[in-house]
N, CA, C and O atoms as a MOPAC input file, in Angstrom:
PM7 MOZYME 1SCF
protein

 N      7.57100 1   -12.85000 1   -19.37700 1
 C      7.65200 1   -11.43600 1   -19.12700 1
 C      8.75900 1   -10.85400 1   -19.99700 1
 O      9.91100 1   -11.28500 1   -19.94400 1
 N      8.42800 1    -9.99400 1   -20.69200 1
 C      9.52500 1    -8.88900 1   -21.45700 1
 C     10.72100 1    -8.56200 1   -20.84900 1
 O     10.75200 1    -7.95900 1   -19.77500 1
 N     11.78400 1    -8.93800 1   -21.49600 1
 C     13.00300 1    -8.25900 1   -20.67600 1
 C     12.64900 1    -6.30800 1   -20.04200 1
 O     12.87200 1    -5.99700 1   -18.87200 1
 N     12.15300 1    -5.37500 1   -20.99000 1
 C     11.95100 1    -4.22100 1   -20.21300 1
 C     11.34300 1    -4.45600 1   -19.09300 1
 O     11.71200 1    -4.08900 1   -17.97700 1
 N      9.89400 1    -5.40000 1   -19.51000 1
 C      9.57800 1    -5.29600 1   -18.08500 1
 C     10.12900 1    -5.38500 1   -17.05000 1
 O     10.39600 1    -4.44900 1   -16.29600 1
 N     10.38500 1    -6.61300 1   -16.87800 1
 C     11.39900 1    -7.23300 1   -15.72700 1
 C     12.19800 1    -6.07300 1   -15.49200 1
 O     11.97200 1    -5.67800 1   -14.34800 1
 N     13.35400 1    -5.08500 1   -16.30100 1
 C     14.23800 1    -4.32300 1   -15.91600 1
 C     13.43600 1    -3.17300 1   -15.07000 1
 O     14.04300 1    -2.69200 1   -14.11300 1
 N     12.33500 1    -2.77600 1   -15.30600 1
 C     11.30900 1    -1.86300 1   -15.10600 1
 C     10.90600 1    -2.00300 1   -13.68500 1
 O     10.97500 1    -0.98700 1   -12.99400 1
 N     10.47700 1    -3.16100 1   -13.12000 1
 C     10.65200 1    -3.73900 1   -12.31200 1
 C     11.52400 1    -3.34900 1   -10.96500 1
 O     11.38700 1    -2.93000 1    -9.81500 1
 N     12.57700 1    -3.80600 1   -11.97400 1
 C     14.00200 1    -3.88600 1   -10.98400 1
 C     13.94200 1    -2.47500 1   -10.37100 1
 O     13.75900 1    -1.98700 1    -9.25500 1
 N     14.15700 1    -2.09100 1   -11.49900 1
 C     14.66800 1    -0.36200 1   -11.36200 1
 C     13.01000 1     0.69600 1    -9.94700 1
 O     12.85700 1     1.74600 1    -9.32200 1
 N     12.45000 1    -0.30200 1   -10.17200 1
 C     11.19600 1     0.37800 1    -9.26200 1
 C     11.74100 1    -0.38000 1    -8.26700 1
 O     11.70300 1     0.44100 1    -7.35100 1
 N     12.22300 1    -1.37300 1    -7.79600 1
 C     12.42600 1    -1.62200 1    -6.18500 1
 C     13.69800 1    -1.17100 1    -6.23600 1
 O     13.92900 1    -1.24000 1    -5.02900 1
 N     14.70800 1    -0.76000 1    -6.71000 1
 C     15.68600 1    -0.39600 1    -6.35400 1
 C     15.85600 1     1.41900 1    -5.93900 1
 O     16.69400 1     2.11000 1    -5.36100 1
 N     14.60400 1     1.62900 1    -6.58200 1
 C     14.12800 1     3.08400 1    -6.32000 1
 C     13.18800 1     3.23900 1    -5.06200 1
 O     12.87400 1     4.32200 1    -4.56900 1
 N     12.83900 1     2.16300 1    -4.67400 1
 C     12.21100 1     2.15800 1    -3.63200 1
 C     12.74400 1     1.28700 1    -2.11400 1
 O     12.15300 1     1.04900 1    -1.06100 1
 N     14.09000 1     0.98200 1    -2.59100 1
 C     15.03300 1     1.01400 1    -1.72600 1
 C     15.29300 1     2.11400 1    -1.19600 1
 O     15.16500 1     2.55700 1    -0.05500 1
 N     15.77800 1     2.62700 1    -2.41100 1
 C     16.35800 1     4.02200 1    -2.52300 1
 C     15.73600 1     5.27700 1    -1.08300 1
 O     16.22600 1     5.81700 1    -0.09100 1
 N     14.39700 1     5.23400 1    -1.80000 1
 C     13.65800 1     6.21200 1    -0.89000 1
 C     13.15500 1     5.25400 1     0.65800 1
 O     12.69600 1     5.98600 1     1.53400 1
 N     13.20800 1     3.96300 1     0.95800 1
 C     13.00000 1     3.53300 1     2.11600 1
 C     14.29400 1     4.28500 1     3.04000 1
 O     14.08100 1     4.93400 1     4.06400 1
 N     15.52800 1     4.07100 1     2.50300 1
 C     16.60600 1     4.61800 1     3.16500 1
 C     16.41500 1     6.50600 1     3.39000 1
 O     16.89100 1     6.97400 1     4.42500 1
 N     16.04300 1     7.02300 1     2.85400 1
 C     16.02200 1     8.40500 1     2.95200 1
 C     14.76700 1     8.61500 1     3.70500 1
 O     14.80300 1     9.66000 1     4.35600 1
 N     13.91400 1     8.09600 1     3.79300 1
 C     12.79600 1     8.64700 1     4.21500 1
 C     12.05900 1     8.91100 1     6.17200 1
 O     11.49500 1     7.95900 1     6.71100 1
 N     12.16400 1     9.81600 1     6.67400 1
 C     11.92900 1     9.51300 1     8.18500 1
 C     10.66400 1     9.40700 1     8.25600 1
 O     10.38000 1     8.83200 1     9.30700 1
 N      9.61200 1     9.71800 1     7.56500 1
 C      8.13500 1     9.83700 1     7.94200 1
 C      7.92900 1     8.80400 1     7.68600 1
 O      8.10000 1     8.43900 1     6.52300 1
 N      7.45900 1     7.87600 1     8.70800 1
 C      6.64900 1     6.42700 1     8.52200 1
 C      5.39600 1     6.41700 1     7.77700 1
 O      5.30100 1     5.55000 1     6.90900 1
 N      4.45400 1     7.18400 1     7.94100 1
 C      3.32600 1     7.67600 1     6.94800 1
 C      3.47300 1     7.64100 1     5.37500 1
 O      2.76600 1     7.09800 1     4.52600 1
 N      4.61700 1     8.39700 1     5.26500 1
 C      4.83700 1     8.76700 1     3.70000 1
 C      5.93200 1     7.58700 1     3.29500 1
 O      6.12700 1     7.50800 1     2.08200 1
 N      6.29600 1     7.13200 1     3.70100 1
 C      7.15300 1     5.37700 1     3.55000 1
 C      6.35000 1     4.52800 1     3.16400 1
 O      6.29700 1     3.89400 1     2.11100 1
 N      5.66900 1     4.52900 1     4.12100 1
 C      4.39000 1     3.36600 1     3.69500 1
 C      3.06000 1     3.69200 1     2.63100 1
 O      2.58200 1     2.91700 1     1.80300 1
 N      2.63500 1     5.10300 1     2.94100 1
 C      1.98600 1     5.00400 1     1.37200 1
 C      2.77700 1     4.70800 1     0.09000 1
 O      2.40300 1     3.96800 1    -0.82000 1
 N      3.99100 1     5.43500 1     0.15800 1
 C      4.73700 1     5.25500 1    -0.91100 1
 C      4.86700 1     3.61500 1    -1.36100 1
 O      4.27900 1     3.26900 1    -2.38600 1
 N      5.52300 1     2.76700 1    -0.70400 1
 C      5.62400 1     1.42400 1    -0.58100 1
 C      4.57000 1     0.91200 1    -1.42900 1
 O      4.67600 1     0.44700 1    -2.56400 1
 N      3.38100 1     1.08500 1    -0.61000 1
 C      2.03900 1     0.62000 1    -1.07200 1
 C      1.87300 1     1.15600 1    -2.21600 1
 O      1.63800 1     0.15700 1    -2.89700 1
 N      1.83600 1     1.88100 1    -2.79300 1
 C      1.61400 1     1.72800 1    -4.55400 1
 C      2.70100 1     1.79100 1    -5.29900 1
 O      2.55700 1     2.21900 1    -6.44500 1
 N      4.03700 1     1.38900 1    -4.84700 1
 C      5.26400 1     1.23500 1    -5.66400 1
 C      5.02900 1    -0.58800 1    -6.05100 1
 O      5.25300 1    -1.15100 1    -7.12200 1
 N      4.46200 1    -1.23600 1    -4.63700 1
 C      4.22100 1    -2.67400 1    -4.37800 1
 C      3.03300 1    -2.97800 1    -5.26000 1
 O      2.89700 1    -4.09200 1    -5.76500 1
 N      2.08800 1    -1.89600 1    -5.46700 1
 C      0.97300 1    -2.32900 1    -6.28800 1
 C      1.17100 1    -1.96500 1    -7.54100 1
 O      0.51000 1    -2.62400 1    -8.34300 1
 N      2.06400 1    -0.88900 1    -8.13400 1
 C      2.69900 1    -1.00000 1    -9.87000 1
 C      3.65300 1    -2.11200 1   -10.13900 1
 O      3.79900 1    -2.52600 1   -11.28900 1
 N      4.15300 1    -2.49500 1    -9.37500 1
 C      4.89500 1    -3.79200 1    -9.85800 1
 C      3.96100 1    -4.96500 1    -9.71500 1
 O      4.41300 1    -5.99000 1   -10.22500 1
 N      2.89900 1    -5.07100 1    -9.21200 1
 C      2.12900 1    -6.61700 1    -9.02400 1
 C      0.86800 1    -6.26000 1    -9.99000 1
 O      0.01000 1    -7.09600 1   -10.27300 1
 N      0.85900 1    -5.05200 1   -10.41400 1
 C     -0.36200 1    -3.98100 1   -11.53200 1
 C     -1.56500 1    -4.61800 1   -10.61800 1
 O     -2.38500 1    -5.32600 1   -11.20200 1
 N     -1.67800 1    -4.44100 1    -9.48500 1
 C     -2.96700 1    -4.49000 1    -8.83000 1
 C     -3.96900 1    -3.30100 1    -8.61000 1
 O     -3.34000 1    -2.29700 1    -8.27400 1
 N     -5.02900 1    -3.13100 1    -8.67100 1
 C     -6.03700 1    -2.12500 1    -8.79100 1
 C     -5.90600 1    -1.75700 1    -6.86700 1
 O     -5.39900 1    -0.66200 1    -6.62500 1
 N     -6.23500 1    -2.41600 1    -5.90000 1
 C     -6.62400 1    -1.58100 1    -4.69600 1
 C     -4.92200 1    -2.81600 1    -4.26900 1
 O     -4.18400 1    -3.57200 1    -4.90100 1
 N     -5.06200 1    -2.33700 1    -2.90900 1
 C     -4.40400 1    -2.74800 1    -1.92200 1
 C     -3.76800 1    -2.10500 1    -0.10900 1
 O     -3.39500 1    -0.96800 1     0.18300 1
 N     -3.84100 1    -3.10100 1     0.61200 1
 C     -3.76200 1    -2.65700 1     1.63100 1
 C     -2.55400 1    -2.74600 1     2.75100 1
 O     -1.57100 1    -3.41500 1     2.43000 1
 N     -2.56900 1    -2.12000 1     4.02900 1
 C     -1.05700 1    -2.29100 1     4.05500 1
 C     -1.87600 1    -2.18000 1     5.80800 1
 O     -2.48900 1    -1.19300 1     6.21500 1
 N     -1.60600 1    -3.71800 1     6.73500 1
 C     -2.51800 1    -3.86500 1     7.89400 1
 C     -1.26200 1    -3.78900 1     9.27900 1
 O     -0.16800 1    -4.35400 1     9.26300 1
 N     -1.83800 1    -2.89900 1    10.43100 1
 C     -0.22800 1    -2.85500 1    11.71700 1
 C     -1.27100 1    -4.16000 1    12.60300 1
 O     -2.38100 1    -4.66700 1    12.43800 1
 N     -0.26300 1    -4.27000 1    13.46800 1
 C     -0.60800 1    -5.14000 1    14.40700 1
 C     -0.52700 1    -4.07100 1    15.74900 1
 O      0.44700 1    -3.45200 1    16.17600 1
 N     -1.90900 1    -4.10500 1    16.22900 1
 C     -1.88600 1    -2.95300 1    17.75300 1
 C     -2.68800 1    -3.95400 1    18.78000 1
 O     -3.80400 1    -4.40200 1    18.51600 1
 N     -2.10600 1    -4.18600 1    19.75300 1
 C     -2.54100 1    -4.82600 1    20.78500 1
 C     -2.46600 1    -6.48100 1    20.04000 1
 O     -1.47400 1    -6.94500 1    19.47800 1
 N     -3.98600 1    -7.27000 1    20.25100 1
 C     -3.85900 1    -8.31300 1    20.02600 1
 C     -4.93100 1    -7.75100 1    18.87000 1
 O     -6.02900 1    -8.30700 1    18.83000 1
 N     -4.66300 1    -6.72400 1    17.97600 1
 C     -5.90000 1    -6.54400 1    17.25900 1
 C     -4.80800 1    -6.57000 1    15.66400 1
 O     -3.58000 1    -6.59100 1    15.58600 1
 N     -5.92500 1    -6.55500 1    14.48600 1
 C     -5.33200 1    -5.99700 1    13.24700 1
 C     -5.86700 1    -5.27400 1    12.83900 1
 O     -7.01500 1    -5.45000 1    12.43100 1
 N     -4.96600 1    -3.67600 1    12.76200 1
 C     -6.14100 1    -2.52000 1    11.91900 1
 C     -5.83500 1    -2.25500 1    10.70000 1
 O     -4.62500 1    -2.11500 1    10.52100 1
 N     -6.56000 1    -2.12200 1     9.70100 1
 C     -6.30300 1    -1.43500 1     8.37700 1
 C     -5.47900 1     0.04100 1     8.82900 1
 O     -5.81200 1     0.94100 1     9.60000 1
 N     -4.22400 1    -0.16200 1     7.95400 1
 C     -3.60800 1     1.21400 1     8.26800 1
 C     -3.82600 1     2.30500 1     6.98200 1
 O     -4.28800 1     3.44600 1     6.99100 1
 N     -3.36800 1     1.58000 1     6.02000 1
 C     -3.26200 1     2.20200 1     4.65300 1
 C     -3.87600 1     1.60200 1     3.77500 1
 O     -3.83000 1     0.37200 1     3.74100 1
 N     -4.65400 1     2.38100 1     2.78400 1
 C     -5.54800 1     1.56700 1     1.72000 1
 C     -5.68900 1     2.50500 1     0.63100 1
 O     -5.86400 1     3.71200 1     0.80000 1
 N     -5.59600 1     1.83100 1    -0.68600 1
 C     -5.20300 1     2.50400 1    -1.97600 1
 C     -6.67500 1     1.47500 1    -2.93100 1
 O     -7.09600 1     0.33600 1    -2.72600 1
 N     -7.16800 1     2.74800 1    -4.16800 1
 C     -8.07600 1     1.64100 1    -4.60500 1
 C     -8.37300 1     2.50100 1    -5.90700 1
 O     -9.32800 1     3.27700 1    -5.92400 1
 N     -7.58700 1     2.35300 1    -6.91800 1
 C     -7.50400 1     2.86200 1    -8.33400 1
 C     -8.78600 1     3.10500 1    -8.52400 1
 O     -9.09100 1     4.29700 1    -8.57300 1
 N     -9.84000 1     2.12600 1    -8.67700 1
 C    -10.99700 1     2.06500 1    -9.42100 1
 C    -12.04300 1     2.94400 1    -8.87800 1
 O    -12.88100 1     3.47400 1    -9.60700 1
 N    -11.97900 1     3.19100 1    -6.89500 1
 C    -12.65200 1     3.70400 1    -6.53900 1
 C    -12.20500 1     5.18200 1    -6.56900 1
 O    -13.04900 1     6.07300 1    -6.65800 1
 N    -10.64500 1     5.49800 1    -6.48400 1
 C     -9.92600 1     6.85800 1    -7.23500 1
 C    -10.81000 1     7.48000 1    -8.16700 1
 O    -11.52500 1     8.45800 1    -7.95100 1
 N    -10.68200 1     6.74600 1    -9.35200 1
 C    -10.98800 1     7.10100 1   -10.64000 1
 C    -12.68500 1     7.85100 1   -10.61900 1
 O    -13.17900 1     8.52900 1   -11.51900 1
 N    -13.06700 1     7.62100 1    -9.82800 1
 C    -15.01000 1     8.25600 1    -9.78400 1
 C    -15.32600 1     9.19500 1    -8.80300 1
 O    -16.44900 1     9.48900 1    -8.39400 1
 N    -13.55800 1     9.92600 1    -8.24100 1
 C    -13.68200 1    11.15600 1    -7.79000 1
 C    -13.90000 1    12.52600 1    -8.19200 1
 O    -14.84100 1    12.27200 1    -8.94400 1
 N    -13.79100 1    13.58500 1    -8.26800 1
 C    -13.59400 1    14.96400 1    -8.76100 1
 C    -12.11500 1    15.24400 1    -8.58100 1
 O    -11.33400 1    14.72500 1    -7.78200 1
 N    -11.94300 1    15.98700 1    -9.30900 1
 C    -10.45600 1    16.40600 1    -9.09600 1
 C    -10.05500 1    16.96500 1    -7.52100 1
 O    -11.08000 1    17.39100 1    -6.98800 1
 N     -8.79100 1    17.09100 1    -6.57700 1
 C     -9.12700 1    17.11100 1    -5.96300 1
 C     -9.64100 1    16.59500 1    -4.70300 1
 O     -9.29700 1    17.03500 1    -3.60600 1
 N    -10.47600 1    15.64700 1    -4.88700 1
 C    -11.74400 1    14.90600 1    -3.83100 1
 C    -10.58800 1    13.43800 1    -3.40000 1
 O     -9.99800 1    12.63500 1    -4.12300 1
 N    -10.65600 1    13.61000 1    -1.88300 1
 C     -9.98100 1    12.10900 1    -1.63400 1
 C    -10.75900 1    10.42600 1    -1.53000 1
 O    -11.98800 1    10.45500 1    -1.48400 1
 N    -10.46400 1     9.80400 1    -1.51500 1
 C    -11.43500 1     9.11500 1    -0.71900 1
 C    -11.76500 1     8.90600 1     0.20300 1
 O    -10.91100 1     9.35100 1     0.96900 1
 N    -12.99300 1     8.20600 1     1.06500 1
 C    -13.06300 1     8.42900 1     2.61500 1
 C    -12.35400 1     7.36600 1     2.81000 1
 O    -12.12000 1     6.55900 1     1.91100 1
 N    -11.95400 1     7.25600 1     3.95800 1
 C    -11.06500 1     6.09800 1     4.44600 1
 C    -11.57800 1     6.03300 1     6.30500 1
 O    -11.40200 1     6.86400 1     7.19600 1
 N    -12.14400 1     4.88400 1     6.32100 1
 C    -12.61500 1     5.11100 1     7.98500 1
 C    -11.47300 1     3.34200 1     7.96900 1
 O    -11.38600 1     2.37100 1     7.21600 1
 N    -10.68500 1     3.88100 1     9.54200 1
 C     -9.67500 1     2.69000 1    10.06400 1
 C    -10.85300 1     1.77400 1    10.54400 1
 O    -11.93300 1     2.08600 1    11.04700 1
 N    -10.28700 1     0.47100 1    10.21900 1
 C    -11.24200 1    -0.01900 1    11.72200 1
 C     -9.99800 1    -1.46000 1    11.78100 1
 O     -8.96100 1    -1.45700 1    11.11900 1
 N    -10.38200 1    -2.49200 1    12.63600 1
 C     -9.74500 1    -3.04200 1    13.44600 1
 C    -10.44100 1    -4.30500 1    13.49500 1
 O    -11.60000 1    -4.50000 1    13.12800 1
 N     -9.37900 1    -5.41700 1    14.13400 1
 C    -10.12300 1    -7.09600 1    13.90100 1
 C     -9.31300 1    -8.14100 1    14.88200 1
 O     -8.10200 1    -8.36100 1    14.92200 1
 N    -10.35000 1    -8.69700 1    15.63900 1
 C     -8.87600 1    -9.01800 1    16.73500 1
 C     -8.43400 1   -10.50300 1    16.28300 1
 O     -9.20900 1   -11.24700 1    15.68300 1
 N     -7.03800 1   -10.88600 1    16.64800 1
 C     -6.27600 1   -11.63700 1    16.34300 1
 C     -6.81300 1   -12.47300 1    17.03300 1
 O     -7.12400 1   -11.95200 1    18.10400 1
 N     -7.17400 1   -13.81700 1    16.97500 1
 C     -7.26500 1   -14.86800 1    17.81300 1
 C     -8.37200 1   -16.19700 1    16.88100 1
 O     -8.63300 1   -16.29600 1    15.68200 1
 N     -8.68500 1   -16.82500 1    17.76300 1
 C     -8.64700 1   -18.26600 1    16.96400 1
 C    -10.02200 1   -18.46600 1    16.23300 1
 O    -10.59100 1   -19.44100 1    15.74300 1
 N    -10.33700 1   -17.04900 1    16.37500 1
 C    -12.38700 1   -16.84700 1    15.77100 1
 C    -11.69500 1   -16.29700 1    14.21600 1
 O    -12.44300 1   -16.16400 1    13.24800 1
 N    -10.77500 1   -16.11500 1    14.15200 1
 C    -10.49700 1   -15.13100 1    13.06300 1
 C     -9.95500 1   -15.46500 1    11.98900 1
 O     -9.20500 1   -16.42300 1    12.17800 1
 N     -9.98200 1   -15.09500 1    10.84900 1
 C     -8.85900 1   -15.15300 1    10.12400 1
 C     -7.19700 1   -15.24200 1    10.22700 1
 O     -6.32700 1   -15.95500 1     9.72600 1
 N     -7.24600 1   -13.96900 1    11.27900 1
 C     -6.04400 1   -13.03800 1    11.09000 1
 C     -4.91400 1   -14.11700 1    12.09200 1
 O     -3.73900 1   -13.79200 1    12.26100 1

């Protein structure tokens, strides 16, 4: 890896220190997070999952590629859904 990179890097989690400390909205923390976490790993989608009850729901979800084939404007749909924790599962 390129020394800029790496510094590039740095300087993005230290900026995202930065704004974890300032920030009260849990919403806007965690989207933020989630694509500060996905320019440093240069990943196209990614997701960010809470733990509610004994379940796991998709909370936050980001997805460049499916971005990109919007209208200006236009969000994507995003429907939550949920997966319960236990020994059938993955999770």
């Amino acid at each position: 890896m390129k020394r800029s990179t790496k510094e590039e890097k740095l300087q993005s989690i230290i900026q995202s220190e930065k704004f974890l400390n300032q920030t009260q909205d849990l919403d806007v923390l965690l989207e933020t997070l989630l694509t500060e976490a996905r320019t440093i790993v240069n990943a196209d989608a990614g997701s960010i999952y809470v733990v509610e009850d004994d379940r796991l729901r998709i909370k936050y979800a980001q997805n460049n590629t499916e971005l990109k084939k919007l209208s200006a404007g236009e969000k994507l749909p995003f429907v939550s859904f949920s997966f319960p924790m236990n020994e059938y599962s993955i999770a």
